[in-house]
Backbone bond lengths (Angstrom), bond angles and torsions (degrees), N, CA, C in turn:
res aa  C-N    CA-C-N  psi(-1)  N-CA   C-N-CA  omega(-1)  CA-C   N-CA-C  phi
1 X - - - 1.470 - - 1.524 109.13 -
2 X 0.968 122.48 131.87 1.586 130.85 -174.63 1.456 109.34 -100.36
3 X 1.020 111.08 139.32 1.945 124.57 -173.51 1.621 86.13 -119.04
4 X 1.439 83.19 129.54 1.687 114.42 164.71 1.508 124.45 -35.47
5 X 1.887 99.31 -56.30 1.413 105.34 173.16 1.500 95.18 -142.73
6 X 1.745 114.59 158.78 1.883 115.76 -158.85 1.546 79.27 -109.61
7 X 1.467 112.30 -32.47 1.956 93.28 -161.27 1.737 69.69 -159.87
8 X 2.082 79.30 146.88 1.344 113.52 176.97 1.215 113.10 -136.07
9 X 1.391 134.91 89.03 1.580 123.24 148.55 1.243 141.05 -36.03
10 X 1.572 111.96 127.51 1.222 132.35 -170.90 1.836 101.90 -105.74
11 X 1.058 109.55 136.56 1.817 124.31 159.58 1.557 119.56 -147.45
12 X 1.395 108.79 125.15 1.316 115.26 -162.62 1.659 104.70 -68.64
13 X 1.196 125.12 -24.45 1.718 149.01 -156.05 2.084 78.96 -76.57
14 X 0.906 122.72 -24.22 1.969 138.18 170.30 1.582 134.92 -87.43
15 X 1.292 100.69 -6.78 1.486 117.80 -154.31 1.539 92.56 -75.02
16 X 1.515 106.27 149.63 1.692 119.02 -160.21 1.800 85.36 -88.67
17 X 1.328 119.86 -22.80 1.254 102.90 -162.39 2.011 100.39 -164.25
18 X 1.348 112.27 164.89 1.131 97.92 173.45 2.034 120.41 86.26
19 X 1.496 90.10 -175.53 1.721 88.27 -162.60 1.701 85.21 -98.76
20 X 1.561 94.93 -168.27 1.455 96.71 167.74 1.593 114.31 -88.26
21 X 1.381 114.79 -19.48 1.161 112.31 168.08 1.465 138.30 -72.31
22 X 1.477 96.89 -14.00 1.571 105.37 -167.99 1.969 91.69 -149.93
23 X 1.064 124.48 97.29 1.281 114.35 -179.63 1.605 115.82 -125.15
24 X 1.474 121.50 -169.82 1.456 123.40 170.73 1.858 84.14 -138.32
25 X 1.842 88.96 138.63 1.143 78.94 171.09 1.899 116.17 -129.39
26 X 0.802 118.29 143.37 1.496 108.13 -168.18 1.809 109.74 -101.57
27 X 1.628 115.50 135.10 1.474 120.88 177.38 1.471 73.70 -80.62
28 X 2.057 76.00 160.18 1.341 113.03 -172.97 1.929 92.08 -92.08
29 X 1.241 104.10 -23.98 1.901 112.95 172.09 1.101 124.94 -143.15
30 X 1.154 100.22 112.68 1.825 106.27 -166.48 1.426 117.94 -60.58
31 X 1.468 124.08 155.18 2.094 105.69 163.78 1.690 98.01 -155.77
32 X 1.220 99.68 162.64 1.218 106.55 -170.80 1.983 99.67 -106.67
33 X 1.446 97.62 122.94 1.478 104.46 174.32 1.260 106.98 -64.67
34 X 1.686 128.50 138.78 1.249 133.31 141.61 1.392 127.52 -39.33
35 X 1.344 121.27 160.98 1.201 131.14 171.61 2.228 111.01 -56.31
36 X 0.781 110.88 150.05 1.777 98.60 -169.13 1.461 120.68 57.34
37 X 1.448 112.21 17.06 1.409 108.20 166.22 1.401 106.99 -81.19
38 X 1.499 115.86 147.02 1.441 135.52 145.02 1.508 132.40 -99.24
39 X 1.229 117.00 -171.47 1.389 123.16 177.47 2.052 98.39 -158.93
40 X 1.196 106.64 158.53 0.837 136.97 -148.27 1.745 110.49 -151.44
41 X 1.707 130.99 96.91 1.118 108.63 -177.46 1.903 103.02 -100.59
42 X 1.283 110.29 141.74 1.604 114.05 -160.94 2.136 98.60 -153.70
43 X 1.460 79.83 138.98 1.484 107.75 163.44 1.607 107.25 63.73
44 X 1.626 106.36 44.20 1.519 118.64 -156.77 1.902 90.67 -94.39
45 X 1.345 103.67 121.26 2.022 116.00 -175.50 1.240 99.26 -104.06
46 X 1.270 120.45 116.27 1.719 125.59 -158.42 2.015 87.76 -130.12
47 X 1.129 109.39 146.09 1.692 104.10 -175.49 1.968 101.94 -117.36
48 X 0.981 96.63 125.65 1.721 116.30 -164.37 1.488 93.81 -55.08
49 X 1.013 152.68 69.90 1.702 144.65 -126.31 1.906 94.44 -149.69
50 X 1.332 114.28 -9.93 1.403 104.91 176.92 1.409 140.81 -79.56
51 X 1.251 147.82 145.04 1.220 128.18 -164.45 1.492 114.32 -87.84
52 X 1.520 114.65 172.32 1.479 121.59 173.38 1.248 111.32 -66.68
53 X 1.467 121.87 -40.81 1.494 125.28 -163.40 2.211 95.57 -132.46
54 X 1.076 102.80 133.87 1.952 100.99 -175.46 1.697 98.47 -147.28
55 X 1.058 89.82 -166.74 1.546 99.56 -163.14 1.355 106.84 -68.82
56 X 1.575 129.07 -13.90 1.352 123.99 165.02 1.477 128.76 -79.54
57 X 1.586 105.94 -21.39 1.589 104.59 -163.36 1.792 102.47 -132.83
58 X 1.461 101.03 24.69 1.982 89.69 163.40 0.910 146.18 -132.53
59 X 1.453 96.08 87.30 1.500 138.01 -169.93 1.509 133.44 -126.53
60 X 1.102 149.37 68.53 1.667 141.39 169.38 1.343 110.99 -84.36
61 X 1.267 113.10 119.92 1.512 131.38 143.94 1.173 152.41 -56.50
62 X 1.475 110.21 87.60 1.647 116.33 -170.31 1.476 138.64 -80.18
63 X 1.278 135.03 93.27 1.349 117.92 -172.97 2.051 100.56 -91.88
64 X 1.402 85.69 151.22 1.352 95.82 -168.34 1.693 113.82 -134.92
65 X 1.271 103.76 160.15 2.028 87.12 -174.29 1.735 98.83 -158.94
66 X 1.364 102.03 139.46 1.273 114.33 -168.14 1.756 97.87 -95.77
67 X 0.977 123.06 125.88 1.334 131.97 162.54 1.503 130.54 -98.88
68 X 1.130 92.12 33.23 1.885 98.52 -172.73 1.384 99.43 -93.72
69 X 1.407 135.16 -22.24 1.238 119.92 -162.41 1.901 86.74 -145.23
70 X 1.593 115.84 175.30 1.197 122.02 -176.59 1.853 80.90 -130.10
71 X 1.842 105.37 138.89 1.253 116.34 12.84 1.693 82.00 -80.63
72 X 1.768 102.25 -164.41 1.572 105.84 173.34 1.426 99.15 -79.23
73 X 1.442 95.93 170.09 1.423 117.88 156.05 1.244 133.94 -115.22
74 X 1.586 137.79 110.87 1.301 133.06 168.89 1.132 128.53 -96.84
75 X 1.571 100.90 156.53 1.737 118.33 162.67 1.034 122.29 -114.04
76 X 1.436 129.29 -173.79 1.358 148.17 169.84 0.762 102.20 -155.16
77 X 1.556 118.56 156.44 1.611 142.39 -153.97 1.295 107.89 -158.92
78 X 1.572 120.95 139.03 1.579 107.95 161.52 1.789 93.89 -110.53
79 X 1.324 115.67 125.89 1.551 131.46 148.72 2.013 113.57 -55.46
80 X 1.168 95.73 130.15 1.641 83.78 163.25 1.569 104.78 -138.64
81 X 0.937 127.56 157.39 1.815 133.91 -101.34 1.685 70.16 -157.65
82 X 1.552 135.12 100.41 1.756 126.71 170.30 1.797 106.05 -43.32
83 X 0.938 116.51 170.46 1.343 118.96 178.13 1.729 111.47 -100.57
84 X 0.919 114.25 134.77 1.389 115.08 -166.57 1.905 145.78 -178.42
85 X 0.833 153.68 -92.41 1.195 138.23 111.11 1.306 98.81 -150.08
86 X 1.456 125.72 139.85 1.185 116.09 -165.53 2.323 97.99 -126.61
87 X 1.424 80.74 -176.24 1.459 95.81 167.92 1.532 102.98 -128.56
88 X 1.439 125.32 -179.07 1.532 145.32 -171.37 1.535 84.88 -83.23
89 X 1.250 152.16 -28.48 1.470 139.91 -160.36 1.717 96.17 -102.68
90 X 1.455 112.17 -43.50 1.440 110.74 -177.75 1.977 102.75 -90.35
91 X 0.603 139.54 -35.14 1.390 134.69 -172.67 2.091 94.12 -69.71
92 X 1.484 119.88 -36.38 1.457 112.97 178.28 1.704 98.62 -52.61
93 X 1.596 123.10 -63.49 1.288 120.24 174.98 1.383 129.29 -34.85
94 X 1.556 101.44 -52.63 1.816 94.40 -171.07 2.001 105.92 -73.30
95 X 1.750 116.29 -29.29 1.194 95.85 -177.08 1.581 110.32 -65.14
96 X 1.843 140.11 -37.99 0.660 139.24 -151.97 1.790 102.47 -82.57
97 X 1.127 122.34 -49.69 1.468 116.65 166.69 1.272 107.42 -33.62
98 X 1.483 133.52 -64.34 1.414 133.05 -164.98 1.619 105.63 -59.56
99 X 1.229 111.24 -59.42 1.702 113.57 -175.94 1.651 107.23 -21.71
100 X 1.688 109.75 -48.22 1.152 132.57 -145.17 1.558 125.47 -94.99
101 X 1.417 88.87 -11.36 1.505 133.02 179.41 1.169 113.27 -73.91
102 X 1.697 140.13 162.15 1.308 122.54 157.66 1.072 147.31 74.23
103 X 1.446 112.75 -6.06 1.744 133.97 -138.49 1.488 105.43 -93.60
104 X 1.941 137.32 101.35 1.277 91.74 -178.68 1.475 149.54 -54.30
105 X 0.879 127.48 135.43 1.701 109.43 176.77 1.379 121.63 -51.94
106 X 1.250 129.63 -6.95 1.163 126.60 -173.09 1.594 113.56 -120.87
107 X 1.304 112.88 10.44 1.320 116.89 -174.13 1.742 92.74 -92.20
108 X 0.906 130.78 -24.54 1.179 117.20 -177.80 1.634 123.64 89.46
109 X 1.819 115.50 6.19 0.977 109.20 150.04 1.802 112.97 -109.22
110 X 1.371 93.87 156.66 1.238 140.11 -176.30 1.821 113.10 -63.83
111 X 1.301 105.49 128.77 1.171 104.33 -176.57 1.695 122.11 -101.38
112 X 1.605 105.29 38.17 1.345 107.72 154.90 1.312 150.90 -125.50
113 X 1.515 83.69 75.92 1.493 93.18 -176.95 2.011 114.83 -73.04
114 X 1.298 100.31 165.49 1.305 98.10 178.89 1.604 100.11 -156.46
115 X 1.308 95.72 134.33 1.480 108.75 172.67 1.935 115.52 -131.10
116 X 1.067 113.93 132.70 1.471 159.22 178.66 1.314 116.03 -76.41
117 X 1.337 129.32 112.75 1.732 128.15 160.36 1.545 102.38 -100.25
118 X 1.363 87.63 135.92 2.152 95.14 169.88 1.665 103.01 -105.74
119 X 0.893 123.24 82.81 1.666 115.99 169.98 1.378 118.15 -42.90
120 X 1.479 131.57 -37.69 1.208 124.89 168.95 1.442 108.51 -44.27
121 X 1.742 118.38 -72.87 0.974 114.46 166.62 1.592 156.27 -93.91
122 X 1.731 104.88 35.32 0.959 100.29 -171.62 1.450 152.77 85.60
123 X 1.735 99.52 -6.73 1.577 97.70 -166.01 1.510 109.41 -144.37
124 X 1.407 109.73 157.42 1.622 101.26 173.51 1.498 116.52 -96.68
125 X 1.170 106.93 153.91 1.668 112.77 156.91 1.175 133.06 -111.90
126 X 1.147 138.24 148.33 1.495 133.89 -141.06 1.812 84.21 -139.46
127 X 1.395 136.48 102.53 0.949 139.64 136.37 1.475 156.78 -79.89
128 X 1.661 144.16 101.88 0.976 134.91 -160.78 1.627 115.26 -109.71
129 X 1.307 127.56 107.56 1.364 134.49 -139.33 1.209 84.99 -81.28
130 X 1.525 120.07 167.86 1.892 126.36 154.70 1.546 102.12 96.75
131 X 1.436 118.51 157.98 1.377 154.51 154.94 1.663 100.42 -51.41
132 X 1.301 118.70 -51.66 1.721 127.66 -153.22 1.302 110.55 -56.82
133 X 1.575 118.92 -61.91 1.467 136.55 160.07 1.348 138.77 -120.58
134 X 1.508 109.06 153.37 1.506 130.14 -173.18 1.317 116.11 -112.63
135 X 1.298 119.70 157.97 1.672 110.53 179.87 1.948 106.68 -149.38
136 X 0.958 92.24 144.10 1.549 92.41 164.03 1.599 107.38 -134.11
137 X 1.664 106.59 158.01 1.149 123.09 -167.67 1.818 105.95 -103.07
138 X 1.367 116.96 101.81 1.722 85.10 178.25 1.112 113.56 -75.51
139 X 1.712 100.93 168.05 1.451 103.70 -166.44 1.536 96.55 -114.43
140 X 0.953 148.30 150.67 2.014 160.16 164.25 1.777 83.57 -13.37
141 X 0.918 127.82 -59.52 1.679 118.21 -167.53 1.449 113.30 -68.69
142 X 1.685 109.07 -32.33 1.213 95.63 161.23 1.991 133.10 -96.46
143 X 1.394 88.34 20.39 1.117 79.40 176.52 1.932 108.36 -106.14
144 X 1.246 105.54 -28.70 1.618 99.02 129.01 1.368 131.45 24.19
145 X 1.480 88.57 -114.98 1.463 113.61 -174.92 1.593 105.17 -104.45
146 X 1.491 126.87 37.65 1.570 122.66 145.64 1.464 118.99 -62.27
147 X 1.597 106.69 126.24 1.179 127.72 166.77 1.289 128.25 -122.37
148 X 1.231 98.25 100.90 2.115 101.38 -158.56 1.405 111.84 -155.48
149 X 1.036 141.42 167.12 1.519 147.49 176.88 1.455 88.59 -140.32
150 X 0.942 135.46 48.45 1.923 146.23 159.07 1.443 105.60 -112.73
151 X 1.066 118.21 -5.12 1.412 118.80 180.00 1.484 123.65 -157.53
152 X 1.164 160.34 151.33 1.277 145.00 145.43 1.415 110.71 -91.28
153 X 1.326 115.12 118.08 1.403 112.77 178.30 1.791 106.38 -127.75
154 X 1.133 109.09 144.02 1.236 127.31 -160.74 1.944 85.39 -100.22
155 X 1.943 99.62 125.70 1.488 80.22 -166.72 1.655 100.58 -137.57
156 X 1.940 97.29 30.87 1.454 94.60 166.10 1.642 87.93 -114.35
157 X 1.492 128.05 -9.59 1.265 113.44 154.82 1.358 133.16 -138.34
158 X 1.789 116.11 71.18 0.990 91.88 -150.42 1.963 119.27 -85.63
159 X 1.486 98.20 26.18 1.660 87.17 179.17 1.439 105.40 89.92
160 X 1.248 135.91 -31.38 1.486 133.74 -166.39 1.161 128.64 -12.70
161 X 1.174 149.19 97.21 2.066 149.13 106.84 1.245 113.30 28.20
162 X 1.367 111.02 -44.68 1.319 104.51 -140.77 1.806 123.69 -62.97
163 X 1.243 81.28 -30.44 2.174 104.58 -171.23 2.135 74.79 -56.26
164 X 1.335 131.31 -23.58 1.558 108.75 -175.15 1.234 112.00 -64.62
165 X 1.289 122.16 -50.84 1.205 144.29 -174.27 2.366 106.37 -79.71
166 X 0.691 115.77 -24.17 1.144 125.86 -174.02 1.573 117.87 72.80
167 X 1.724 122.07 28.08 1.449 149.01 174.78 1.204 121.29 -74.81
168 X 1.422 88.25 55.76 2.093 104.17 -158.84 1.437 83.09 -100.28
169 X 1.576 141.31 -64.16 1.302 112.64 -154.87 1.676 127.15 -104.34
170 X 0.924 123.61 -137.67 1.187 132.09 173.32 1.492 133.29 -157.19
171 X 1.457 139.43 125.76 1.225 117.40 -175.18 1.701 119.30 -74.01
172 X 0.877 141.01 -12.16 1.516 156.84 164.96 1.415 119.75 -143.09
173 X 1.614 128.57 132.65 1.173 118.16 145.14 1.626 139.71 -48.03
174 X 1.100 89.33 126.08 1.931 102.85 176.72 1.107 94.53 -148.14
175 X 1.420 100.81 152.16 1.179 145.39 -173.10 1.436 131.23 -88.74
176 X 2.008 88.30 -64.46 1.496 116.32 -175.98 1.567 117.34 -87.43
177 X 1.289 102.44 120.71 1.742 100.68 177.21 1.504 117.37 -53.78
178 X 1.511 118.21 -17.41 1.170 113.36 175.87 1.395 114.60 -68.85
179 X 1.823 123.41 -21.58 1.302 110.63 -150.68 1.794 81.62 -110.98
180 X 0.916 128.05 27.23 1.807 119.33 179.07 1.669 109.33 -71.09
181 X 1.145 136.45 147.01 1.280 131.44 178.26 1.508 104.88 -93.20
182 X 1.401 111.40 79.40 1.418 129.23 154.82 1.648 120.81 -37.34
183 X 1.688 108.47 133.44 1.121 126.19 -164.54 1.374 122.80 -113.80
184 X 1.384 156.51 164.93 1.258 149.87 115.52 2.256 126.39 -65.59
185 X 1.502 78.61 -8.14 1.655 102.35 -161.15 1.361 128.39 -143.52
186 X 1.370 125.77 72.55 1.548 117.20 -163.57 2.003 85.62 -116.06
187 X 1.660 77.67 145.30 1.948 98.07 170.96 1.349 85.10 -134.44
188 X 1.585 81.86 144.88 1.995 111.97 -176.29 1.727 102.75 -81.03
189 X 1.062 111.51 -171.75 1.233 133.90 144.57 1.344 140.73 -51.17
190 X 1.450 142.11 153.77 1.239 110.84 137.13 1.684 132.41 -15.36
191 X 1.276 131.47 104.40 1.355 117.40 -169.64 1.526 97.69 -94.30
192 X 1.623 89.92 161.30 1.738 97.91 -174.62 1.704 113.05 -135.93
193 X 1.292 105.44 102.50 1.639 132.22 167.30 1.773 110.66 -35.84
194 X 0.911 128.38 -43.52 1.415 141.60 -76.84 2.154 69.97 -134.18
195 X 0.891 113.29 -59.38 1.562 132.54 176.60 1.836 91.04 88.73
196 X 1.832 100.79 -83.64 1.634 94.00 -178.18 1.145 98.97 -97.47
197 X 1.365 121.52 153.43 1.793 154.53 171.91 1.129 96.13 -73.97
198 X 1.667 120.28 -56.38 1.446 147.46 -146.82 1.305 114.78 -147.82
199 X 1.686 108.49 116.73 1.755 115.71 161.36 1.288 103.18 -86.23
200 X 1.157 109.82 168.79 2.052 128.24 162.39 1.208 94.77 -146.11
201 X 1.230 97.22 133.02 1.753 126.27 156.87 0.899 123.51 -100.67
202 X 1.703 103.65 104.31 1.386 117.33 178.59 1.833 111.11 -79.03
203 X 1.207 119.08 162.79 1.430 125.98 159.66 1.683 115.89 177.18
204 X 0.900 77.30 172.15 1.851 102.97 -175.22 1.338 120.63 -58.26
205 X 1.289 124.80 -7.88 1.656 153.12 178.00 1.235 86.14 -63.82
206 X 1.497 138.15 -74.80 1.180 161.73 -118.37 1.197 90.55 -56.80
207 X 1.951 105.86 138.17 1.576 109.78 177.97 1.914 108.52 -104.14
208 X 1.497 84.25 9.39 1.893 99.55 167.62 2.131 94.21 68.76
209 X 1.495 111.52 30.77 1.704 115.49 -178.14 1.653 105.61 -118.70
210 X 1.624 98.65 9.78 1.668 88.64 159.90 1.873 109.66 -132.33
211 X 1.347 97.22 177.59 1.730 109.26 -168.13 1.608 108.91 -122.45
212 X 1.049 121.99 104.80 1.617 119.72 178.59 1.615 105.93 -92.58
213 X 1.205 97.88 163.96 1.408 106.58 -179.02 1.823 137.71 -4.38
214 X 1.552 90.50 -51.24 1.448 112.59 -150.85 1.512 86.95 -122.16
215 X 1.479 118.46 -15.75 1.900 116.54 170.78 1.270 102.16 111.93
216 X 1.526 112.35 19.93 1.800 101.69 170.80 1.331 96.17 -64.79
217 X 1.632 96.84 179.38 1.604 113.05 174.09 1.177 98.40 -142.32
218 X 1.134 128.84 -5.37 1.716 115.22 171.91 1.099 123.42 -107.25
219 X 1.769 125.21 67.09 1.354 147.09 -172.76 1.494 87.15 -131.27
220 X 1.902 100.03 119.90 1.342 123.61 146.91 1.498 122.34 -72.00
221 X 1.311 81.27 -53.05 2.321 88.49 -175.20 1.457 106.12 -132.05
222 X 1.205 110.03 153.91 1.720 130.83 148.30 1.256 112.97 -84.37
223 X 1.272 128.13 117.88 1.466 123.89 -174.40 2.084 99.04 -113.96
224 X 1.383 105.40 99.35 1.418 92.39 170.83 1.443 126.59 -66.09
225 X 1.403 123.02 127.31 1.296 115.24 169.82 1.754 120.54 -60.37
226 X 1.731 89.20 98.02 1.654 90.72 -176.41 1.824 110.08 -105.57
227 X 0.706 132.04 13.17 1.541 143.01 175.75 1.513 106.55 -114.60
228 X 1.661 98.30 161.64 1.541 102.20 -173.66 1.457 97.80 -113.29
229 X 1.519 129.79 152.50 1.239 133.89 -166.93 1.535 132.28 -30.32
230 X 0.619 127.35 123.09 1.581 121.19 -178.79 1.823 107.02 87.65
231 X 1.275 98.81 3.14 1.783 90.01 166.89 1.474 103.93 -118.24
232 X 1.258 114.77 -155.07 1.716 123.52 -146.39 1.578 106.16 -125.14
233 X 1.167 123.37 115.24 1.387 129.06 175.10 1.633 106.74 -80.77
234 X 1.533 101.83 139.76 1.635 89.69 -176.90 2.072 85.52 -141.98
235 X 1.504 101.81 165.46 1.234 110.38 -152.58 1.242 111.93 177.32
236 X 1.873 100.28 109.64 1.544 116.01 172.37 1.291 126.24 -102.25
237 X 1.241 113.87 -159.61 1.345 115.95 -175.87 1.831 92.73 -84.88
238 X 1.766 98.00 131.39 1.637 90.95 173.66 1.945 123.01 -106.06
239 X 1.585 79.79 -3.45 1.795 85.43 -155.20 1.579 92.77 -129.50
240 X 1.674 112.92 139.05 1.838 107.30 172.18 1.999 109.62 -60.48
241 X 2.100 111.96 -8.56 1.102 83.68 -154.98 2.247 88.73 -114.88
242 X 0.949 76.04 44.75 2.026 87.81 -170.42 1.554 105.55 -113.69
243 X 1.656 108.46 51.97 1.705 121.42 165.95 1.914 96.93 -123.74
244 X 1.259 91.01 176.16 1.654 91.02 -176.25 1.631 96.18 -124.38
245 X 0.914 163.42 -176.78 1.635 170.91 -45.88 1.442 95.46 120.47
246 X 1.617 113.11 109.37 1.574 107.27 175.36 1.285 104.49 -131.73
247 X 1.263 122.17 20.80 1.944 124.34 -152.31 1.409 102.48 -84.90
248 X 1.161 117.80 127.10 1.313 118.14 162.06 1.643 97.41 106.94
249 X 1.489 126.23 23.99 0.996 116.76 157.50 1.314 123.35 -160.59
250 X 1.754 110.70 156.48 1.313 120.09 -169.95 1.539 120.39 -84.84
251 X 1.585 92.82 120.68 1.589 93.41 -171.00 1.924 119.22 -109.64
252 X 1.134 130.36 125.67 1.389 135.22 -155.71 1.419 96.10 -129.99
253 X 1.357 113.94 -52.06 1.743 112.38 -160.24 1.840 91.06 -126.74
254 X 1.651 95.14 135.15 1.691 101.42 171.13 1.192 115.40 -121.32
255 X 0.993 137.51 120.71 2.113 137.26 172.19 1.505 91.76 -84.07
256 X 1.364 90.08 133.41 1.529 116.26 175.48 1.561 97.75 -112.19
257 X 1.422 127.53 145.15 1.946 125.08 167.80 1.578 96.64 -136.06
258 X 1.279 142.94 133.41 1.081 148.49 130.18 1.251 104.62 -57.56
259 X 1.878 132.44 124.44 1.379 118.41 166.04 1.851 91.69 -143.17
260 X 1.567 91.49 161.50 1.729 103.54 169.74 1.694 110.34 -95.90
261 X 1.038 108.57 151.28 1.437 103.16 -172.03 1.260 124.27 -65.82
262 X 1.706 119.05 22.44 1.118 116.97 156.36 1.572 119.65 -95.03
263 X 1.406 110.68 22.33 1.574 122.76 -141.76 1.479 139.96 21.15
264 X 1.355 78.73 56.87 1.978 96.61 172.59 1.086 106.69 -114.05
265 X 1.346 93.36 138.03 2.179 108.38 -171.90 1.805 104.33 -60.30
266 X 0.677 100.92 114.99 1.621 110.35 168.27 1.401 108.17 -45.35
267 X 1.239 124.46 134.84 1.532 128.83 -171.53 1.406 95.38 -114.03
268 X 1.887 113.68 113.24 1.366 100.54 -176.95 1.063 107.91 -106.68
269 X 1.561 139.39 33.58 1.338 170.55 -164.18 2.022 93.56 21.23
270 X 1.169 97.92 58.51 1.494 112.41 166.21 1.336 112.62 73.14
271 X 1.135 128.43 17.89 1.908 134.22 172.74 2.072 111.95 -98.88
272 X 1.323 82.75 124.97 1.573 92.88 -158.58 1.572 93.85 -68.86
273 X 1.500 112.07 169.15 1.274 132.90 170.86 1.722 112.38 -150.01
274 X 1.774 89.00 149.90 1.599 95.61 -153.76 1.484 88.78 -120.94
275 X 1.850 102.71 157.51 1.974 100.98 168.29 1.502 91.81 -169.41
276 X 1.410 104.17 155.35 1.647 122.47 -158.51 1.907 95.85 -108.55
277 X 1.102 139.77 133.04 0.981 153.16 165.98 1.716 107.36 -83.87
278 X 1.253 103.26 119.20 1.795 109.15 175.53 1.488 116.04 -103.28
279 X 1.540 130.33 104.99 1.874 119.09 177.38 1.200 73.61 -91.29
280 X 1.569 87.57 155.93 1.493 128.53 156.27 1.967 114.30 -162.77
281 X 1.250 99.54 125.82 1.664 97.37 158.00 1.507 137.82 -40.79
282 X 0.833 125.87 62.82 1.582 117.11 173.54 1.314 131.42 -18.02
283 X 1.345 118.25 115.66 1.927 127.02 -151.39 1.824 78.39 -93.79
């Protein structure tokens, strides 16, 4: 059986509609796949172009407590983190400016915080000098189960930092900002630059026969982030069973989505990305 066309290139810098991250794209000649047609997405050049911190993740949450008087007094704070791509030497700067930022004057904490990168190991420290005040950092679990009128936090989205710092869990649930185990001295995690590990490319190809993370079904590829910022991810076919089932239909217009596996569109801050479409009959 003979197919119209074996391979079709895609370039977003072409797209009938849409961003480069999320587009529709229209053939210049439409055809209708046979019955036992496949597809195959191959030789897809994606540009490592994303930031450390974006419109999903820049945010840290500060609770804070004045110890000058009994009982104490607390706050909460949201930090926001510029969007950008950072390193362990520049990401120590932008969290510590913010800490330092904002502060009421009348709350009675102190605006010297100081934070530390260890390059050996990877991590920051967040220090608050003095007797006067304490701070805790919530972590994704506690932002959870926060229960407070010190803050309004939005907590089906709250934006979270934390995957930077690796301030994902918690040793017990709490609730109450009063009961947080307040610090002079918190060290992060391994911190992570890196934002996604892993893109998926979603689209309209999709024969709805795979399961992503969260239970999409319209993921063509896993694209590992194998390049370091500002260079070029490249990416073939890895597996005989990584085509989708398209037979028996006419295809004219394709949506392409870059997303992170939280299904947020990847922001490729406007740098196009290209990928070759493979038919073949299925033996």
């Amino acid at each position: 059986m003979e197919l119209k066309f074996r391979k079709v290139h895609i370039d977003s810098r072409f797209r009938a509609t849409g961003s480069h991250s999320d587009f529709t794209y229209e053939l210049a000649e439409p055809f209708d796949c046979p019955d036992g047609c496949i597809c195959y997405m191959d030789n897809a050049v994606i540009p490592m172009s994303w930031d450390s911190v974006g419109e999903h993740n820049k945010y840290l949450y500060l609770a804070e407590r004045d110890r000058r008087v009994l009982p104490y007094v607390y706050y909460v704070r949201r930090i926001e983190i510029a969007k950008k791509f950072y390193s362990g030497v520049t990401l120590r700067k932008a969290i510590e400016d913010q800490l330092n930022l904002n502060i009421d004057p009348s709350s009675g904490i102190t605006n010297n915080y100081a934070v530390a990168y260890d390059s050996s190991s990877n991590v920051l420290t967040i220090t608050h000098p003095g007797i006067q005040n304490d701070f805790y950092l919530l972590s994704d679990d506690d932002l959870k189960y926060y229960n407070s009128n010190l803050l309004a936090i939005n907590k089906t989205n709250p934006q979270s930092a934390n995957n930077l710092l690796r301030n994902l869990e918690s040793d017990s649930i709490i609730s109450a900002v009063e009961s947080y185990p307040y610090t002079n001295s918190w060290t992060s995690n391994f911190i992570d630059i890196v934002n996604h590990h892993s893109v998926y490319i979603h689209s309209s190809l999709s024969s709805f026969n795979t399961l992503g993370c969260r239970g999409e079904s319209s993921i063509i590829a896993k694209v590992p982030s194998s390049a370091s910022w500002g260079s070029t991810i490249f990416h073939n076919v890895s597996s005989s069973v990584d085509f989708v089932d398209v037979g028996k239909r006419n295809i004219s217009h394709i949506s392409f989505a870059i997303k992170d596996g939280s299904g947020n569109t990847v922001d490729l801050k406007g740098a196009s990305w290209s990928l070759s479409l493979v038919f073949a009959i299925k033996e």
